[in-house]
LORO-144548 format. One line per 2 residues: their letters; for each residue z, y, x of C-alpha. Coordinates in steps of 0.25 Angstrom, whole numbers, always signed. Each point is the difference from the previous one (the first is absolute). Layout:
BEGIN
a = Z Y X | ...
//
This chain:
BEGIN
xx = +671 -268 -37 | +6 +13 +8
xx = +3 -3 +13 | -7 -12 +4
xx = +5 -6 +12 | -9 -8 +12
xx = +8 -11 -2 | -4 +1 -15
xx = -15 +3 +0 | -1 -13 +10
xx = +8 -8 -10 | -10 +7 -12
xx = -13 -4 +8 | +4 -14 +4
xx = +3 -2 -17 | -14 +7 -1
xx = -6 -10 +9 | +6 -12 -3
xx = -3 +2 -16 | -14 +3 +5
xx = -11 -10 -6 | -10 -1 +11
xx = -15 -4 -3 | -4 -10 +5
xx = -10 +5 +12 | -4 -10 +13
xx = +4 +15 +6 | +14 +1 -5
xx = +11 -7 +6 | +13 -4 -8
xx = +10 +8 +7 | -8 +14 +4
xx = +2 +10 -10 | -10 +12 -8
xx = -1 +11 +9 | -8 +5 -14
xx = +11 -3 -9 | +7 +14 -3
xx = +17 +1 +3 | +10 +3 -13
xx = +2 +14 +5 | -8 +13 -9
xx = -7 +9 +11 | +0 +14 +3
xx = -10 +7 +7 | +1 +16 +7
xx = -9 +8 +7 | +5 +8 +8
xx = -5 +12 +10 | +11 +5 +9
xx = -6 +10 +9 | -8 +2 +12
xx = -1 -7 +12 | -4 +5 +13
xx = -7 -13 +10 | -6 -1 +14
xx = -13 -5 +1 | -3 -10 +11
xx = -4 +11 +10 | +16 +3 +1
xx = -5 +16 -2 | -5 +3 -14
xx = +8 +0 -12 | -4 -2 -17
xx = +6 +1 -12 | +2 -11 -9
xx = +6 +0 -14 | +12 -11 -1
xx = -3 -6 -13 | -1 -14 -6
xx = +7 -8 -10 | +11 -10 +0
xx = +1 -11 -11 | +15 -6 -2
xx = +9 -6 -9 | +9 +9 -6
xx = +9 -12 -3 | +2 -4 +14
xx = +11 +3 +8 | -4 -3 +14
xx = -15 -4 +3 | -10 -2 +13
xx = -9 +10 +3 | -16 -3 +0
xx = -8 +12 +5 | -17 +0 -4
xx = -8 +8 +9 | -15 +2 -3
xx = -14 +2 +8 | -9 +12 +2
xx = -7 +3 -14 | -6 +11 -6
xx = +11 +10 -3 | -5 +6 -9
xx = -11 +4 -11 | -4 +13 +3
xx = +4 +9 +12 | +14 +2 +5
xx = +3 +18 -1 | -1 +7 +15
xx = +10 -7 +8 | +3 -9 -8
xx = +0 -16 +4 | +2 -7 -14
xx = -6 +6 -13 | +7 +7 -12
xx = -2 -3 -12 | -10 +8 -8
xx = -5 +3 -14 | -11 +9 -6
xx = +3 +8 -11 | -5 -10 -9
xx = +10 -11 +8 | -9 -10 +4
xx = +4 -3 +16 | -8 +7 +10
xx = +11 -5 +12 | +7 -9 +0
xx = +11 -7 +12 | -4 -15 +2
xx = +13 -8 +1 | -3 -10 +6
xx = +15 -5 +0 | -1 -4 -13
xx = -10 -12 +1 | +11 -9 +4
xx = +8 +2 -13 | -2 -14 -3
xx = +8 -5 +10 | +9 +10 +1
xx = +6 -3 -15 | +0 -14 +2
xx = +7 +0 +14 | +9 +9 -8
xx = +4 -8 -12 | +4 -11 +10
xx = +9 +13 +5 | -6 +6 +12
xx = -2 +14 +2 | -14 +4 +4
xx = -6 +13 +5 | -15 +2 +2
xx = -1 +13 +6 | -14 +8 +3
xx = -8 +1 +13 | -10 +10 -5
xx = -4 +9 +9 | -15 +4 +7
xx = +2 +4 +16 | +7 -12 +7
xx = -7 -12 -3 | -12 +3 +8
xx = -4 +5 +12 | +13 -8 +6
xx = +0 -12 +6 | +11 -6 -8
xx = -6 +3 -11 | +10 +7 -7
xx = +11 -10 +2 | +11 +6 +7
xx = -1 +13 -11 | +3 -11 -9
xx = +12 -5 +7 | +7 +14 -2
xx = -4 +0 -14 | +7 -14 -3
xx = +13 +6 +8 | +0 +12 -8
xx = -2 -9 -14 | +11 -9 +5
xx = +9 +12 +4 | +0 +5 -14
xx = +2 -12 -7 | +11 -1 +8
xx = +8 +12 -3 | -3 -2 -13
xx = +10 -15 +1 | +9 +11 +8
xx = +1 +11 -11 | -7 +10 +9
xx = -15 +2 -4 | -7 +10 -4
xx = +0 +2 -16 | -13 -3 -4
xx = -4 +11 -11 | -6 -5 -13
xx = +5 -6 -13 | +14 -7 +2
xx = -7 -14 -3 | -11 +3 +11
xx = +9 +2 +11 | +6 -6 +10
xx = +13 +9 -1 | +13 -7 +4
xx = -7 -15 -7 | +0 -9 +11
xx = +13 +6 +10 | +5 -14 +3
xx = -8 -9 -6 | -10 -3 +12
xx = +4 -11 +10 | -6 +5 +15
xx = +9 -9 +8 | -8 -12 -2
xx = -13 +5 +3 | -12 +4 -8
xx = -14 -2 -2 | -12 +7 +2
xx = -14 -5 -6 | -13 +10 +6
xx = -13 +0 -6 | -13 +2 +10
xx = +5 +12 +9 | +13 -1 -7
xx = +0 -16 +6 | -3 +6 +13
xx = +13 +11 -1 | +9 -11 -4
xx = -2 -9 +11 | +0 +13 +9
xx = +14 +3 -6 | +7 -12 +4
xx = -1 +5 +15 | +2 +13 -6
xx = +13 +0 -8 | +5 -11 +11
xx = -3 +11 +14 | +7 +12 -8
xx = +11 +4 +8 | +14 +1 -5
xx = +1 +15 +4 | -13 +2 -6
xx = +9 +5 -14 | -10 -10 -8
xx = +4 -12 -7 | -5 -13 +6
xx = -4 -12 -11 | +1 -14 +1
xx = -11 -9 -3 | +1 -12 -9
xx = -15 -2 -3 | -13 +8 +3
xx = -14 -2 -8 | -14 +6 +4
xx = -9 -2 -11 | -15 +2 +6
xx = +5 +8 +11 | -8 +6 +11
xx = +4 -2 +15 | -4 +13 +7
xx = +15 -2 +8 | -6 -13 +3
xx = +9 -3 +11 | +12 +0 -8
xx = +11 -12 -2 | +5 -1 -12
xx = +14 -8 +4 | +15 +2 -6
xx = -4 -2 -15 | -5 -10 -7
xx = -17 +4 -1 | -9 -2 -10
xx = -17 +2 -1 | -9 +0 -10
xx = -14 -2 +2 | -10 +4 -12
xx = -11 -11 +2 | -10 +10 -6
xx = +5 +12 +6 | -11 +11 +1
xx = +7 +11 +5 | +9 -8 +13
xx = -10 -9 +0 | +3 -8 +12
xx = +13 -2 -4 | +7 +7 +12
xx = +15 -4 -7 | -3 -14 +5
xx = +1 +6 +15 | +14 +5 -4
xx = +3 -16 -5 | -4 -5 +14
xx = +9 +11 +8 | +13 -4 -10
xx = +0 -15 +3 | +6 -2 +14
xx = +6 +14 +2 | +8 -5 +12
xx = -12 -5 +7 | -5 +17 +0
xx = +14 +6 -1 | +10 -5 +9
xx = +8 +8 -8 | -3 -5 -15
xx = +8 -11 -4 | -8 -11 -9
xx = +9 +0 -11 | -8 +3 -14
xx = -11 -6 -8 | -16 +3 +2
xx = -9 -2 -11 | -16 +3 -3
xx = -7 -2 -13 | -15 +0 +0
xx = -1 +4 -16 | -16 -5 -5
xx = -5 +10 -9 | +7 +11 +4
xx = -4 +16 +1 | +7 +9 +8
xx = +1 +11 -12 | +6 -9 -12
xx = +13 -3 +5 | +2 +15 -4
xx = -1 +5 -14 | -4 +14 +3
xx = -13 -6 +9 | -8 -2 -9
xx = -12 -2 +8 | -5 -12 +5
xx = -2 +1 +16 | -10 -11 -1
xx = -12 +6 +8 | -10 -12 -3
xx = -7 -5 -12 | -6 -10 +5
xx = +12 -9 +6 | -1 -12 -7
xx = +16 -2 +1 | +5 +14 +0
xx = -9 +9 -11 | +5 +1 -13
xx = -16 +4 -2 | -1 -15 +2
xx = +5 -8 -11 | -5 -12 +2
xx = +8 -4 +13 | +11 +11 +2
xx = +12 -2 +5 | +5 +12 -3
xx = +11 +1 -10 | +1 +13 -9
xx = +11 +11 +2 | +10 -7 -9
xx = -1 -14 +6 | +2 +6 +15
xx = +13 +8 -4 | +5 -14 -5
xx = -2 -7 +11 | +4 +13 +10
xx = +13 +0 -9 | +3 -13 +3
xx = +0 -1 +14 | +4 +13 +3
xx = +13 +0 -9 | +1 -14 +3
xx = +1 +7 +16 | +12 +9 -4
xx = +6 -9 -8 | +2 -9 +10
xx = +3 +8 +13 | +6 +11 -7
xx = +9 -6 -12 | +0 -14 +8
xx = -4 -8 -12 | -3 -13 +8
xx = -6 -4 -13 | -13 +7 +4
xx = -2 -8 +14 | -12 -7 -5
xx = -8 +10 -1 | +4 +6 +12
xx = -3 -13 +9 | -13 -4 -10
xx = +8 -12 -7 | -8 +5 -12
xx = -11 +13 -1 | +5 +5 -11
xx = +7 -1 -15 | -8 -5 -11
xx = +5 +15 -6 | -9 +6 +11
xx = -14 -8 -1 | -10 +8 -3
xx = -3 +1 -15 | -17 +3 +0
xx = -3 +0 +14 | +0 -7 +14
xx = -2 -12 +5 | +13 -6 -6
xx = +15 -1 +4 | -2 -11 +12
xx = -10 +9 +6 | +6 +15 -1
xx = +11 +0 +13 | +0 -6 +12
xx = +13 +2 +8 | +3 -1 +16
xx = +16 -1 +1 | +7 +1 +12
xx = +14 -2 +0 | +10 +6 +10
xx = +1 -6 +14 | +15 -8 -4
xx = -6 -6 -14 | -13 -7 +9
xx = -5 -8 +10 | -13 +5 +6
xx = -11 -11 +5 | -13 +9 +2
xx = +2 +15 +2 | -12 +6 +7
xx = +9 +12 +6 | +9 -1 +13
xx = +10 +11 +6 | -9 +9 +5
xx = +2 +7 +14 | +8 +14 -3
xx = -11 +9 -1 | +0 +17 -5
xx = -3 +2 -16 | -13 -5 -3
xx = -5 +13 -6 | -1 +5 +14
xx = -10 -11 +3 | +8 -8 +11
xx = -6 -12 +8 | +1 -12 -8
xx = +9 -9 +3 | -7 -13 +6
xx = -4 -11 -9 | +8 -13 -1
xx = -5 -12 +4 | +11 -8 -5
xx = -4 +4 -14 | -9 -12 -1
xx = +9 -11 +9 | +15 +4 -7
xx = +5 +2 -13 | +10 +12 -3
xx = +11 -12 -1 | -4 -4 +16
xx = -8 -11 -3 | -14 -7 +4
xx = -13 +5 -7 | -10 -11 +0
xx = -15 +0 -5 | -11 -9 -2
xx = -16 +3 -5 | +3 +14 -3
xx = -12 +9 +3 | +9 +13 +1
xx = +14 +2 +3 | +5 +13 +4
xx = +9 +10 -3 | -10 +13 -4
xx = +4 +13 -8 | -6 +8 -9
xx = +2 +13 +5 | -13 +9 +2
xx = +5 +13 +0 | -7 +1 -15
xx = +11 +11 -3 | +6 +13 +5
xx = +12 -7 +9 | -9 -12 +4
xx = +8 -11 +5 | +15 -3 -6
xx = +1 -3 +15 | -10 -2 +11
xx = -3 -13 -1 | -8 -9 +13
xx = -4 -10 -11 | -13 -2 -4
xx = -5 +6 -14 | +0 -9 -10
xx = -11 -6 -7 | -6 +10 -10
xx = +9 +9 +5 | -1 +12 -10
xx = +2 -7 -11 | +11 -7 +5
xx = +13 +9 -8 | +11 -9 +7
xx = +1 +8 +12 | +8 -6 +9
xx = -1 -12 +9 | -6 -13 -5
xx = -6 -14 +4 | -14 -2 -2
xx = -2 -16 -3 | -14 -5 +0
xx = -5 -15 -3 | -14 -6 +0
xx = +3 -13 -3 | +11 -11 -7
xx = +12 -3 +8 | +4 +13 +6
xx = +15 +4 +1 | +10 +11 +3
xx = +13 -6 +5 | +13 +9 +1
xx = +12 -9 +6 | +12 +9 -5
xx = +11 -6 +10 | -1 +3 +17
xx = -7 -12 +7 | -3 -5 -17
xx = +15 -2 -1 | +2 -2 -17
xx = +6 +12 -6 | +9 +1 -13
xx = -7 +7 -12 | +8 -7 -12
xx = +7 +14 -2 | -15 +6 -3
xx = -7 -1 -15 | -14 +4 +5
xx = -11 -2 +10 | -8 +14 +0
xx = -12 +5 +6 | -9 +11 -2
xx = -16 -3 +0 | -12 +5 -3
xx = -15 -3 +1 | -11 +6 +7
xx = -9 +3 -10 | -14 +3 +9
xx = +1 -12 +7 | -9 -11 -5
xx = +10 -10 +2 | +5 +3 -11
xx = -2 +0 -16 | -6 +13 -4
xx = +3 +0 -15 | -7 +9 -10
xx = +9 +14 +2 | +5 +0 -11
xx = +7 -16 -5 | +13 +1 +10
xx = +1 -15 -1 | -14 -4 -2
xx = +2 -5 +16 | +11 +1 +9
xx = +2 -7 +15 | +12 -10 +2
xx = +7 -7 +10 | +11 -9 +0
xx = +16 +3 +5 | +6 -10 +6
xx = +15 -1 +5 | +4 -12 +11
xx = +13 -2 +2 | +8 -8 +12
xx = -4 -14 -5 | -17 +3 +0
xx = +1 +0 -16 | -10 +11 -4
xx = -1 +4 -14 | -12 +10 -6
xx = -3 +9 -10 | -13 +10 -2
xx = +2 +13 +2 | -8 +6 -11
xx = +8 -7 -10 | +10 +9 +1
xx = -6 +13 +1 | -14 +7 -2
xx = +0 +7 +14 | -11 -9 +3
xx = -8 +5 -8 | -13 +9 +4
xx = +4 +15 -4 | -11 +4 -12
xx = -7 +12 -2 | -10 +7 +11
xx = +3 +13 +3 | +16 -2 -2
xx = +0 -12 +9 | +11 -4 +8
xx = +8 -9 +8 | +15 +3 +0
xx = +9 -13 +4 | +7 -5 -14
xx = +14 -9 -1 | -3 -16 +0
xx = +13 -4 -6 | +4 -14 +2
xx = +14 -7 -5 | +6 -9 +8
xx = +2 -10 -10 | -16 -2 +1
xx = +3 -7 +13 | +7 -11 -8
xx = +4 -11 +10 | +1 +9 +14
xx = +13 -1 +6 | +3 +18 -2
xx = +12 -3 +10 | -10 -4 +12
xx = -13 +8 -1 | -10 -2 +12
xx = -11 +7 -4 | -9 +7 -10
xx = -15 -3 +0 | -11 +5 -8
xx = -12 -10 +1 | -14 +6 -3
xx = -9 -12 -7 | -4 +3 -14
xx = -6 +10 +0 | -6 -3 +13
xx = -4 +14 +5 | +7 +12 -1
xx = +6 +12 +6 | +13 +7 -4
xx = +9 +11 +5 | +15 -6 +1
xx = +13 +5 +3 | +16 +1 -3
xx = +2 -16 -3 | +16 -1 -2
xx = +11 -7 -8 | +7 +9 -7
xx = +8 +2 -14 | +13 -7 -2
xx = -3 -17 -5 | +3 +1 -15
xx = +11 -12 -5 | -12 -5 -10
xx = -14 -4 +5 | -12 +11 -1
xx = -13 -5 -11 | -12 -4 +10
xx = -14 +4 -3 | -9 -7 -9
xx = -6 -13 +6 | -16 +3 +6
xx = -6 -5 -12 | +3 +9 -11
xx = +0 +10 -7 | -13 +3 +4
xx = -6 +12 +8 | -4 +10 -12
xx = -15 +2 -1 | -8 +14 +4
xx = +3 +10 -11 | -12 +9 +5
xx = -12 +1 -6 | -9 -12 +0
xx = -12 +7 +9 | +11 +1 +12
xx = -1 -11 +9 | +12 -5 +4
xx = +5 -3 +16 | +0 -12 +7
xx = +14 -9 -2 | +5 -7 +7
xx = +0 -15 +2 | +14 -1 -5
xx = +10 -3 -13 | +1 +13 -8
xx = +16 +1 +0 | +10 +8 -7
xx = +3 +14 +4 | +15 +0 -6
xx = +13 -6 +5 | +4 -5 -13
xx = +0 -14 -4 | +7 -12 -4
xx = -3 -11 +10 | +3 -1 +15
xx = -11 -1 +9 | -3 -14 +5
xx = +5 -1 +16 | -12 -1 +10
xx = +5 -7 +10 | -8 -7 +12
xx = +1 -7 +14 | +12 +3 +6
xx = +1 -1 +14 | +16 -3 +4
xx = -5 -4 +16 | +5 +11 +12
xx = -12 +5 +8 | +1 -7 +15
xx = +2 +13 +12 | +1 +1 +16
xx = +5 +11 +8 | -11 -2 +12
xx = +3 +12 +8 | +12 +11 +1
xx = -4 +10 +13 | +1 +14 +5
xx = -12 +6 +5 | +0 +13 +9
xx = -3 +8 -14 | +4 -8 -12
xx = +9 -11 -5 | -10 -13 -5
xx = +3 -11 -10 | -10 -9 -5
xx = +0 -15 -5 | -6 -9 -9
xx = +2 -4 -15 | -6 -12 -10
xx = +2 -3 -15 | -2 -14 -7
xx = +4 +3 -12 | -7 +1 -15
xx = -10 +11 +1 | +4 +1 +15
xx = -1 +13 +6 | +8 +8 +10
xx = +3 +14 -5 | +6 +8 +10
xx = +11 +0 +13 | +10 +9 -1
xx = +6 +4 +13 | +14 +7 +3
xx = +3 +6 +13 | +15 +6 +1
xx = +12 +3 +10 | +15 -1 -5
xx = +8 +10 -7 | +12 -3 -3
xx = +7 -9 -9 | -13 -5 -9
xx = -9 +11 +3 | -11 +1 +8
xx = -10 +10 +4 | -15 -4 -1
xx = -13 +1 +7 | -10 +9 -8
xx = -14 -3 +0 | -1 +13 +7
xx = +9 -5 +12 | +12 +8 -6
xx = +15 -4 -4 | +4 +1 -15
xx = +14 +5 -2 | +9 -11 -1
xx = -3 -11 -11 | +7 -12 -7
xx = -6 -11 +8 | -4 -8 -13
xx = -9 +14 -5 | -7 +6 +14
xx = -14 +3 +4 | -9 -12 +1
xx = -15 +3 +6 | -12 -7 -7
xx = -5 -8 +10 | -16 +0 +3
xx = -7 -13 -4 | +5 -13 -7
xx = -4 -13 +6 | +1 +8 +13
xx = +10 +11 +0 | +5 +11 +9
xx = +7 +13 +1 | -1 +11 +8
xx = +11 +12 +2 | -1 +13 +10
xx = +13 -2 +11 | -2 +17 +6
xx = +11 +3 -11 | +9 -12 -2
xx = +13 +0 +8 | +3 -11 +10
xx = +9 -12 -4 | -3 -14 -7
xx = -4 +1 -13 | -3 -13 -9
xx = -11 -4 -6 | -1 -7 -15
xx = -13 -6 -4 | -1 -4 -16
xx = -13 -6 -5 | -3 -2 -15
xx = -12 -7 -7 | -8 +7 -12
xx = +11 -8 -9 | +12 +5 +6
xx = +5 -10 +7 | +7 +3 +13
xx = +1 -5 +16 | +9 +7 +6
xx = +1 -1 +17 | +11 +0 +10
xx = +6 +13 +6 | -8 +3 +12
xx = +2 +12 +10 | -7 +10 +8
xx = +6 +10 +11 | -5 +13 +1
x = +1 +7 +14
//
């Protein structure tokens, strides 16, 4: 099997695949692979050490010495293979004391040979998934950050040290390809010697995956590698995929944008217990919106893993970092109702999303895009064999797709005014009104019985950056144990019949979504608030909070689904000390919409009646994911299976549930969901433009509007005030009494007018230039349907 080509192994792999026998699992998908399934290549692993490397700490004046050593798994067999690069945290480094001067230890026996010193090599605990990545025909290094003086003390903790280090690493690895690396002393079979010189494939990009700091370095290094000049003399890498397992964000403020970003969030992390990495997660969505440099053009993807440690991922720490005994979820000293899954179990499931990652983004096997988008959690091969709360219950995936594969409905983040880095502390930039009134898309937000619907942000400075920006948003509720830190909506009901409208088209106008598979949203409940179900801590689906989704399209037909048969985001986080709140995917097909005309889509609603009390934290609803030729499963219908039972001890008393059907928590099943549909209003809304004048300070508008039609009511007026410019473009009144640059006439500004069964809109004149401009009034009723009013036109002198 000598020189095994690209084109070969991918030939190899798709036999592999296809002769596969998949168990059957609710979990598993037909078409996604086994990221645990191992390659036909035999592996070869070297540990190499190459010198010493001289690094600047992050006071850009004193200097250390680290050791360039690590170890690098391959295929022998392979003749051209992507590169994976593994980078770990800070760790004990070693047992015993390092010699004067010394930053790593030696390795040291006593006269009768038993070890009195001995290096920790912490870069051989990802071996694991280093030799199955390799059997598949990557090439992977995991090199050592050991070191004593420059992860404290420094704001960055260390990060920036890091980045060199991964430079260093990657420059070896590549002189090796180019036949000019050092010669690695040791037996012939141990070193790297003239092995790989032409066998690794850089062009295309690699991958780095960081662990703790190490997740905190890598994500550092994608602005690293990307600022290094060409005159520099250092090599600069592309980035195909980046992947911070339980990382710390002590550079907080950073964007990860240009690679395709990946966190993982160990639910029962006791050492990063507030999961900073999920901060990281919300700065990667909508780069462009903080970046006007960063173009949106990769995948985001978060998995909040129940069960998980922060230690176990790695083989070498061997301790468990849980610092309770008494978490109901979370100890391992608490048998009757952990969670926790033993150090075996977690490296499956690590294994699995993690090589699934590299997989995907590095090798582009399109075969693992289920797990990337949270089509299915995980493999049957990677449930946990003696521990957990089951496979449906381990992962829960947010995926954000690049800006060209979606369509965003509700993004709680604008463009923000240009402002200095946020590490400096700089004036936040002013909040936006329109949050609540516009969708992302331009359309009209609409509301009825909500208690609370604001835009808030979880940021309350809890870490050493504070803020990934400063925000002028109110703190969310329960802020601190809010992980998701970035901004969200807070949506409160007291009471049956409460909605959340979001119209995706300007004025209502129906939008085209056939060429979408999915509806997504990312959600999570407020686990203080009495509103809600407060479960026993430790049953994850004992309880959970529902609401149902609801897409209109242009003829009234509305069609529902419940939002908590299609994830288990809904459900109240378990434990007491580990609790959080961290927004988690909703993943709905579109096929679960069965009847809606995809080709006309007016709105999307989500109706707050069973339960009738509740409080959630909502964000980032978009279609997105190419529609599939074959219609998606739907989840199982509200009767059955039933919700399993409490599997604590029978003295624990469990929480209130709520007054709903239990449902399903997987998105597997054999029958389509039966269509909701209800009323449906076809009748225009009745408008008059009353009044059109110029007073000595303001241009007014104001008129009246009436609905007759089935659950009349009026939503809003919408009204556009613009002068000519040029052939089919015009330039529009902002509501601060600016002009926009020149717009399409069919896609300008429109201002919310104040009111409905009275309206009326008020704009500033001081900086509007004299001239007639025309005035274009549009009102819609809570259904959709339009009255549209004549041109009128207003001189301004």
């Amino acid at each position: 099997m000598r020189g095994i080509s690209p084109r070969r192994l991918r030939l190899l792999a798709t036999a592999c695949m296809a002769a596969l026998t998949l168990t059957a699992s609710p979990a598993l998908a037909a078409d996604a692979a086994d990221p645990l399934e191992a390659g036909p290549l035999a592996t070869k692993k070297i540990d190499y050490e190459a010198g010493k490397l001289v690094v600047t700490l992050a006071d850009g004046v004193s200097t250390t010495q680290i050791p360039l050593r690590g170890s690098i798994t391959y295929a022998p067999e392979n003749d051209f293979s992507r590169v994976v690069a593994f980078v770990h945290g800070r760790h004990a480094a070693c047992l015993g004391s390092p010699s004067p001067g010394q930053q790593v230890c030696d390795d040291l026996v006593d006269e009768n040979g038993t070890p009195i010193q001995t290096d920790v090599r912490s870069y051989g605990g990802y071996d694991y998934m280093a030799k199955n990545l390799a059997s598949h025909g990557y090439t992977v290094m995991s090199l050592e950050a050991n070191t004593t003086n420059f992860d404290n003390g420094f704001t960055d903790g260390g990060a920036r040290v890091r980045s060199q280090i991964i430079q260093a690493n990657l420059e070896l690895l590549w002189r090796w390809n180019n036949g000019a690396g050092p010669y690695v002393a040791g037996e012939p079979d141990h070193t790297v010697g003239t092995k790989l010189v032409g066998k690794l494939n850089f062009a295309e990009g690699i991958g780095l995956m960081g662990h703790s700091r190490g997740g905190d370095a890598v994500t550092d290094f994608i602005g690293y590698t990307r600022n290094l000049s060409p005159r520099s003399g250092f090599q600069r890498f592309t980035l195909d995929g980046v992947l911070a397992l339980a990382p710390v964000n002590y550079t907080a403020y950073k964007m990860p944008y240009g690679t395709n970003y990946a966190v993982l969030l160990p639910a029962c992390d006791g050492d990063v217990s507030t999961l900073q990495g999920a901060r990281f997660f919300e700065n990667a969505k909508y780069p462009n919106l903080t970046t006007p440099t960063a173009v949106d053009n990769f995948a985001k993807v978060q998995w909040y893993v129940q069960g998980t440690n922060h230690n176990f991922f790695n083989t070498v720490w061997t301790q468990d970092d849980a610092s309770t005994t008494t978490d109901p979820a979370c100890s391992r000293q608490q048998p009757a109702t952990t969670a926790r899954l033993t150090p075996a179990d977690q490296r499956r499931v690590g294994a699995a999303l993690m090589n699934s990652f590299f997989r995907r983004y590095i090798g582009q096997e399109k075969a693992f895009d289920p797990i990337m988008t949270g089509e299915v959690t995980l493999p049957a091969s990677a449930a946990p064999l003696t521990s957990g709360k089951g496979l449906e219950q381990e992962v829960k995936t947010s995926y954000v797709a690049p800006a060209a594969q979606r369509f965003d409905v509700l993004r709680p983040n604008s463009i923000p005014d240009p402002q200095p880095d946020p590490a400096t502390g700089a004036t936040p930039t002013p909040a936006d009104a329109t949050l609540t009134t516009t969708t992302a898309s331009g359309g009209p937000i609409s509301t009825s019985g909500l208690t609370a619907f604001a835009v808030c942000n979880p940021n309350d400075i809890a870490w050493r950056q504070g803020p990934t920006f400063p925000t002028a948003y109110p703190v969310c509720p329960e802020g601190a144990t809010n992980r998701s830190k970035g901004n969200q909506f807070t949506v409160a009901w007291d009471g049956p019949g409460a909605y959340l409208r979001a119209f995706l088209g300007r004025a209502a106008a129906p939008v085209d979504v056939s060429k979408y598979g999915v509806l997504d949203l990312r959600a999570a409940m407020n686990r203080a608030d009495p509103r809600n179900p407060a479960g026993d801590g430790y049953t994850p689906n004992l309880v959970t909070q529902n609401f149902d989704v609801t897409l209109i399209d242009a003829s009234g037909k509305r069609v529902s689904t419940r939002a908590a048969n299609w994830s288990t985001a809904l459900q109240p986080s378990i434990g007491n000390q580990f609790r959080h709140i961290v927004l988690n995917g909703i993943r709905i097909p579109l096929t679960a919409f069965a009847g809606i005309d995809l080709t006309k889509v007016t709105a999307v609603e989500f109706g707050f009646s069973s339960p009738a009390l509740g409080s959630i934290q909502l964000a980032d609803v978009m279609f997105q994911e190419t529609a599939k030729s074959t219609p998606a499963p739907s989840p199982a219908t509200e009767d059955e299976p039933e919700a399993p039972k409490p599997d604590g001890p029978p003295s624990a008393p469990p929480g209130p549930i709520v007054d709903a059907p239990p449902v399903a928590t997987t998105p597997i099943t054999t029958t389509l969901e039966s269509p909701k549909v209800v009323c449906v209003d076809t009748v225009k809304p009745t408008a008059k433009l009353a009044k059109v004048s110029l007073a000595r300070k303001a241009v007014l508008i104001s008129g009246t509007a009436a609905d007759t039609g089935c659950g009349a009511a009026i939503q809003s007026t919408l009204v556009e005030i613009y002068t000519a410019a040029g052939k089919g473009k015009a330039r529009f009144v902002t509501v601060k009494g600016t002009l926009s640059k020149a717009l399409p006439l069919t896609g300008g500004i429109a201002i919310t007018a104040k009111g409905t069964s009275a309206w009326s809109v008020s704009v500033a004149k001081a900086k509007l230039p004299k001239g007639t401009y025309r005035v274009r009034v549009s009102t819609f009723d809570k259904a959709g349907n339009l009255k549209k009013l004549p041109l009128k036109t207003v001189k301004v002198s």
